[in-house]
N, CA, C and O atoms as a GROMACS GRO file, in nm:
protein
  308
    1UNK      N    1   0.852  -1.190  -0.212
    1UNK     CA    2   0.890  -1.109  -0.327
    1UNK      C    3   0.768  -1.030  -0.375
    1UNK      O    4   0.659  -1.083  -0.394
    2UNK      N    5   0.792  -0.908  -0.392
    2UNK     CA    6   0.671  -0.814  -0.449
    2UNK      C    7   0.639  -0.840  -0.608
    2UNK      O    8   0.718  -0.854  -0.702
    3UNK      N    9   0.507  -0.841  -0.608
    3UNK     CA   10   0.436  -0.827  -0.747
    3UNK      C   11   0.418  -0.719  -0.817
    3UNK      O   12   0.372  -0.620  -0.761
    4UNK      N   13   0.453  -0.716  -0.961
    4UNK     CA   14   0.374  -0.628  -1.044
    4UNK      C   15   0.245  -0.598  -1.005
    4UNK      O   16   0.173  -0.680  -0.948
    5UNK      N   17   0.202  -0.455  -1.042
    5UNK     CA   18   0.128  -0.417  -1.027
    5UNK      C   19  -0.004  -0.461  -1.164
    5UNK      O   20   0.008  -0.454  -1.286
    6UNK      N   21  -0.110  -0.501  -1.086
    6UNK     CA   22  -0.157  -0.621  -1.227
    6UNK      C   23  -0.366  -0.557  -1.217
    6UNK      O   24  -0.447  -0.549  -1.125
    7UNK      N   25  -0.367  -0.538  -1.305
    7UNK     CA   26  -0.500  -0.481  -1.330
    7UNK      C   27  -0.590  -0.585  -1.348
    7UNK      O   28  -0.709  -0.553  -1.351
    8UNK      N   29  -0.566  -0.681  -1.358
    8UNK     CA   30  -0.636  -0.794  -1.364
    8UNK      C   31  -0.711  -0.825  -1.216
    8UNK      O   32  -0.830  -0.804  -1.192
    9UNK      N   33  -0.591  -0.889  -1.105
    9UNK     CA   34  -0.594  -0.879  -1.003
    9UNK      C   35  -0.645  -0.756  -0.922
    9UNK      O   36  -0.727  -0.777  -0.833
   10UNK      N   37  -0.608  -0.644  -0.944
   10UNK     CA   38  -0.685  -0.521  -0.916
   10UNK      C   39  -0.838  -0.533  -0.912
   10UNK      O   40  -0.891  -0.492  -0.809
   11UNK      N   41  -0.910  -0.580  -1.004
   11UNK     CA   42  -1.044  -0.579  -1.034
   11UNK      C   43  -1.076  -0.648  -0.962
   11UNK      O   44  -1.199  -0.649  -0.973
   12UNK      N   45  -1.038  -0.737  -0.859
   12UNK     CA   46  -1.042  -0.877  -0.755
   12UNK      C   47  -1.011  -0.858  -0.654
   12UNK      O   48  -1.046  -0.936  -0.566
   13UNK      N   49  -0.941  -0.758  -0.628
   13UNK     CA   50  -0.916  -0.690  -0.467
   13UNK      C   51  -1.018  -0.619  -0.390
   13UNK      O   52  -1.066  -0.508  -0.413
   14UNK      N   53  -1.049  -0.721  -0.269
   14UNK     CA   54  -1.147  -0.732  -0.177
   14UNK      C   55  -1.102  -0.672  -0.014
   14UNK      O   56  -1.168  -0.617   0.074
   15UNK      N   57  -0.999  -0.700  -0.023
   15UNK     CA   58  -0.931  -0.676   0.097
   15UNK      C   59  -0.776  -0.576   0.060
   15UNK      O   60  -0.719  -0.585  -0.049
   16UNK      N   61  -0.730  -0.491   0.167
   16UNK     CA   62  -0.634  -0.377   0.141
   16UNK      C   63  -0.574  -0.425   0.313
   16UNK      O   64  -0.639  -0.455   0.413
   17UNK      N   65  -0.423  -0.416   0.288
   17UNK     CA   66  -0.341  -0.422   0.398
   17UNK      C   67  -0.231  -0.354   0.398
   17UNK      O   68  -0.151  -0.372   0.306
   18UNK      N   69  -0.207  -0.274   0.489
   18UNK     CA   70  -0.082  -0.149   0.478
   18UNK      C   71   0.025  -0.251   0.623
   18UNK      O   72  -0.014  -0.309   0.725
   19UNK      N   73   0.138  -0.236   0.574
   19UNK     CA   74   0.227  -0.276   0.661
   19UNK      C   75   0.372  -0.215   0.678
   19UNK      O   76   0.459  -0.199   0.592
   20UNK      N   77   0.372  -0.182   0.829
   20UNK     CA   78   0.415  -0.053   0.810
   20UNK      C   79   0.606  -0.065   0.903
   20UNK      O   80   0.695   0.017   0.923
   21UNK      N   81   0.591  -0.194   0.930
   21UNK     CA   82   0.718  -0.261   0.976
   21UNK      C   83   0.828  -0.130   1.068
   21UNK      O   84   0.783  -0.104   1.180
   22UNK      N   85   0.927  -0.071   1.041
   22UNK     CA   86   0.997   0.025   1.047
   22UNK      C   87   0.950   0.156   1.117
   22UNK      O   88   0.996   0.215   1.215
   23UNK      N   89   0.827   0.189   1.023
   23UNK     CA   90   0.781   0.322   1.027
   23UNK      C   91   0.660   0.326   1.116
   23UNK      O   92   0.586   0.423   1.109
   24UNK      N   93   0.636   0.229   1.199
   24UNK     CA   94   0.506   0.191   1.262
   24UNK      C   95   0.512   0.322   1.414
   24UNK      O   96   0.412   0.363   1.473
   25UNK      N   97   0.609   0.349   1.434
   25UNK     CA   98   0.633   0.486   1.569
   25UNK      C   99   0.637   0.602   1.511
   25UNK      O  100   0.580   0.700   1.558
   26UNK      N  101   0.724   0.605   1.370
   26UNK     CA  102   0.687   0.735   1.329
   26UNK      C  103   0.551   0.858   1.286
   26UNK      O  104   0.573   0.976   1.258
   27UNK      N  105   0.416   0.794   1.290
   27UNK     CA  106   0.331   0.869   1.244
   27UNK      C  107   0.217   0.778   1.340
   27UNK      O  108   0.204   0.656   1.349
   28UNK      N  109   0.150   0.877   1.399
   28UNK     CA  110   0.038   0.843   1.471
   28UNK      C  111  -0.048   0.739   1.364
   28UNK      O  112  -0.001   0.672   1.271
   29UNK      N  113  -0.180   0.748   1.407
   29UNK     CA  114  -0.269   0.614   1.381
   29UNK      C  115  -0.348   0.706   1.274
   29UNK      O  116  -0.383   0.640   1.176
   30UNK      N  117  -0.389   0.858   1.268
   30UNK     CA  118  -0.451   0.915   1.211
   30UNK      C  119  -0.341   0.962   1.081
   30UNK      O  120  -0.402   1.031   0.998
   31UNK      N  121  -0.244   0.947   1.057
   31UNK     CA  122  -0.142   0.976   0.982
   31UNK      C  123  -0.136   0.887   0.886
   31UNK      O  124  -0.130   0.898   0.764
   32UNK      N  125  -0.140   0.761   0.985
   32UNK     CA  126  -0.064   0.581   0.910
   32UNK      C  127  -0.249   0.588   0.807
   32UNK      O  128  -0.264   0.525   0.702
   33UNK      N  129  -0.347   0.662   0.862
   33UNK     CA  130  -0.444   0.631   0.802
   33UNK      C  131  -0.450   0.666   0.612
   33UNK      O  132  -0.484   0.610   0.508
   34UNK      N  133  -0.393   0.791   0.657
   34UNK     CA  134  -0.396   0.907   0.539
   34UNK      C  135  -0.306   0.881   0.446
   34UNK      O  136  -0.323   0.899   0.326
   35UNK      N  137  -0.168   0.819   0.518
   35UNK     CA  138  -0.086   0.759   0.414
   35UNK      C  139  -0.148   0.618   0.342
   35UNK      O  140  -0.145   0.597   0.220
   36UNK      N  141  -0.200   0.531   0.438
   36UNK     CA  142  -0.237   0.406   0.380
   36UNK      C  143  -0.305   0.418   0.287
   36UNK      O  144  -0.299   0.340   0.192
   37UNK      N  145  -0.404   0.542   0.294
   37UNK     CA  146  -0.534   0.543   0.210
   37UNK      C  147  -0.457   0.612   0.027
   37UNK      O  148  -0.509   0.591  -0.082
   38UNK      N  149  -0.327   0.691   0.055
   38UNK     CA  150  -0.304   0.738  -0.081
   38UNK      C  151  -0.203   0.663  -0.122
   38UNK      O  152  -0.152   0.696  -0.229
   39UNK      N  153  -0.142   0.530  -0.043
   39UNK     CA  154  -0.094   0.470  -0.101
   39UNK      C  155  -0.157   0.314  -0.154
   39UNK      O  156  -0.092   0.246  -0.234
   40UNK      N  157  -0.283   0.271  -0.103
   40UNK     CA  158  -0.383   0.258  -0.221
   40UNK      C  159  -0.453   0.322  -0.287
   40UNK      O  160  -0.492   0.259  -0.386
   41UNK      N  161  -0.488   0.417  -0.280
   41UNK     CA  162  -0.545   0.483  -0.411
   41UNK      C  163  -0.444   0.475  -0.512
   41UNK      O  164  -0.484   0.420  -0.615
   42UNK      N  165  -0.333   0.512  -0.513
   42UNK     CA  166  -0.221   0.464  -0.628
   42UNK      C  167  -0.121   0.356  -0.629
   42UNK      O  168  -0.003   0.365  -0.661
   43UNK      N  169  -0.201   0.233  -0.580
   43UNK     CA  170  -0.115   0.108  -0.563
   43UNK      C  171  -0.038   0.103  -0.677
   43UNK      O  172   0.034   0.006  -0.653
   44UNK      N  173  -0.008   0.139  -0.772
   44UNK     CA  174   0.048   0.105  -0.928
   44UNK      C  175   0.186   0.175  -0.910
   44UNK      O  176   0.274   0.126  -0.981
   45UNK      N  177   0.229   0.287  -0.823
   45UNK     CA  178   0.324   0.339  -0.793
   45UNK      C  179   0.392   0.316  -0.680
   45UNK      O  180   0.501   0.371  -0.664
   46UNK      N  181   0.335   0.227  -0.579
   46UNK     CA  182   0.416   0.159  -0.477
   46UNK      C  183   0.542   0.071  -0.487
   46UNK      O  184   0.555  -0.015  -0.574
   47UNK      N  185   0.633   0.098  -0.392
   47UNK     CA  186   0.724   0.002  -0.394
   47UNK      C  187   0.723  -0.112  -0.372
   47UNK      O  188   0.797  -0.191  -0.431
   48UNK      N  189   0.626  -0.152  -0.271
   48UNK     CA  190   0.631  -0.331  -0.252
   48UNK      C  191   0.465  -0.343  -0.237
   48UNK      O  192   0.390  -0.311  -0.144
   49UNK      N  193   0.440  -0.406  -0.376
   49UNK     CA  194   0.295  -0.464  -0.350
   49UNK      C  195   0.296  -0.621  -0.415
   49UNK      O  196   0.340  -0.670  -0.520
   50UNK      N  197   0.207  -0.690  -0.264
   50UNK     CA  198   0.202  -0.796  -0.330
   50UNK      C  199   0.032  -0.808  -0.321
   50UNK      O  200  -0.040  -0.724  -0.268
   51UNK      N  201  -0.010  -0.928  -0.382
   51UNK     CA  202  -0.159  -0.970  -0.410
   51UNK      C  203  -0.137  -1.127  -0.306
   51UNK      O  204  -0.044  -1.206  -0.314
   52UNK      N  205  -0.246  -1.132  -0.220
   52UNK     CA  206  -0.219  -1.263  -0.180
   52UNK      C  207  -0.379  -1.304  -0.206
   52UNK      O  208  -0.468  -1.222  -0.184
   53UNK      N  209  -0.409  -1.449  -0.259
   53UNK     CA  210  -0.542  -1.515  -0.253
   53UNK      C  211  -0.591  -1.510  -0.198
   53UNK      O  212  -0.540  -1.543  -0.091
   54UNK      N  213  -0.730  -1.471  -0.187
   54UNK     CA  214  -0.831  -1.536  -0.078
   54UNK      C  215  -0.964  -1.600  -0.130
   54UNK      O  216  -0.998  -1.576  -0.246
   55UNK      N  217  -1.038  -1.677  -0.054
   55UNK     CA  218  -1.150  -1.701  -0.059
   55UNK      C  219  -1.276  -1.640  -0.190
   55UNK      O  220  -1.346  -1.703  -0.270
   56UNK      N  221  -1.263  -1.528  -0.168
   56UNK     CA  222  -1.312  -1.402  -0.223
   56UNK      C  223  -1.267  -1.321  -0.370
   56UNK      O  224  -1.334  -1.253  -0.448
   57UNK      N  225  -1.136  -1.357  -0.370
   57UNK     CA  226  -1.070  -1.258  -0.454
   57UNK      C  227  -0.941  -1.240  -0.412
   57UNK      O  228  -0.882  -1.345  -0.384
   58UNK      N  229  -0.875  -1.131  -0.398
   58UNK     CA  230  -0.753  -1.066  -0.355
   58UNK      C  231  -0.732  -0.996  -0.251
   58UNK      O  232  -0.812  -0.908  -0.221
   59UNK      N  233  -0.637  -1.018  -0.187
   59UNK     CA  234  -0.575  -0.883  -0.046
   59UNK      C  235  -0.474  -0.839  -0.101
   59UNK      O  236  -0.388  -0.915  -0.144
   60UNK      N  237  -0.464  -0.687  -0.112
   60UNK     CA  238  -0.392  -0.599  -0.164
   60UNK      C  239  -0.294  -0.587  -0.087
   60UNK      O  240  -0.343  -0.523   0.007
   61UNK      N  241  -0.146  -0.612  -0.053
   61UNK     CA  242  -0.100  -0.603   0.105
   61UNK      C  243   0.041  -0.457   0.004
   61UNK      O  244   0.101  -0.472  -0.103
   62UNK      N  245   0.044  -0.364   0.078
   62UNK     CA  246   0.170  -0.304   0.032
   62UNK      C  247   0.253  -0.295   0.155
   62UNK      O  248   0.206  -0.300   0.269
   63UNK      N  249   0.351  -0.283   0.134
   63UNK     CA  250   0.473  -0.280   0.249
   63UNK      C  251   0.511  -0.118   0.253
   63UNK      O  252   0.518  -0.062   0.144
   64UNK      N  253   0.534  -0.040   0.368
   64UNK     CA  254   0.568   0.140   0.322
   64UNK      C  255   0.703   0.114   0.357
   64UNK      O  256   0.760   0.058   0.451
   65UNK      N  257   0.752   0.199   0.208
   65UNK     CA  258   0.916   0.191   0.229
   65UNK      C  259   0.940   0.386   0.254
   65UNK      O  260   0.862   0.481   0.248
   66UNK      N  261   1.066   0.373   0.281
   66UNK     CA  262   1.113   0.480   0.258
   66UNK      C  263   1.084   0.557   0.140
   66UNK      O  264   1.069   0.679   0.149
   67UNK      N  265   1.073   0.495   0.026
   67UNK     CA  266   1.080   0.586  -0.109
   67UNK      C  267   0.896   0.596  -0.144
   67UNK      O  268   0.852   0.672  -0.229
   68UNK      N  269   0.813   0.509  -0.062
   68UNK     CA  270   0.672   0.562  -0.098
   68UNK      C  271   0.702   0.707   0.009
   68UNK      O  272   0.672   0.822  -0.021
   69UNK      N  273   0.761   0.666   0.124
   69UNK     CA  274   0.695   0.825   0.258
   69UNK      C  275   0.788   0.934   0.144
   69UNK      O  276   0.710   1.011   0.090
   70UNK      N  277   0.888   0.947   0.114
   70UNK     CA  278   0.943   1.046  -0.042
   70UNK      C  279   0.857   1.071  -0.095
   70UNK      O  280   0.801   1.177  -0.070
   71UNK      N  281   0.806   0.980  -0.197
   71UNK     CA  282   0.709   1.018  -0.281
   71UNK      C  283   0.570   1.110  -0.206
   71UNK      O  284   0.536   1.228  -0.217
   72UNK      N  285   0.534   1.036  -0.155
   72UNK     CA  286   0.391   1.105  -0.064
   72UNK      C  287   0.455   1.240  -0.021
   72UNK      O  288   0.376   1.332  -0.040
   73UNK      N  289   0.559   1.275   0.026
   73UNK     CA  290   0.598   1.389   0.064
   73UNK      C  291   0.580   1.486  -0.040
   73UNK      O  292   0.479   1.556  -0.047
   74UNK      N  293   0.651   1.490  -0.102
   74UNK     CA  294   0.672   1.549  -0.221
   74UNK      C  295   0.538   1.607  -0.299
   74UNK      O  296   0.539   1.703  -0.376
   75UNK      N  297   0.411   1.519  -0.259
   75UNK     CA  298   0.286   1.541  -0.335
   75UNK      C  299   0.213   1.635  -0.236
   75UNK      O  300   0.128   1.723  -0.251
   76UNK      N  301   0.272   1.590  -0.140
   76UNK     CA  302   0.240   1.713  -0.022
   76UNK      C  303   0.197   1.871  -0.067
   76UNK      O  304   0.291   1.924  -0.127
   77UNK      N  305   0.111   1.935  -0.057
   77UNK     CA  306   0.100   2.082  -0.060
   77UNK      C  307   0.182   2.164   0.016
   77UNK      O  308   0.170   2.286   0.011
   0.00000   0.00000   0.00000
């Protein structure tokens, strides 16, 4: 189950994981990069983010749905 997006935890995130299930053929490796990277930079607007523990702090893991590749589109130039 996905988590709120939590600023607390934010400040503790050490580690970032994009998972891309579905959409893993649709966009090359240099693509999956560019998306991964603006869909952490605005983890707070993602559809499925969870926080999992570590050692360290936090792993940021988001799941890409259909309605983040929408959104990202849309911000598109």
């Amino acid at each position: 189950m996905a988590n709120a997006f939590d600023p607390y935890r934010e400040a503790l995130v050490m580690e970032k994981v994009t998972v891309w299930g579905e959409f893993t053929k649709q966009f090359d490796s240099v693509e999956q990069e560019q998306i991964a990277l603006k869909l952490h930079t605005a983890a707070e607007d993602a559809c499925e983010l969870e926080y999992e523990r570590t050692h360290t702090g936090f792993c940021r893991v988001i799941t890409v749905t259909e309605d983040d590749l929408q959104r990202l589109q849309a911000s598109r130039p």
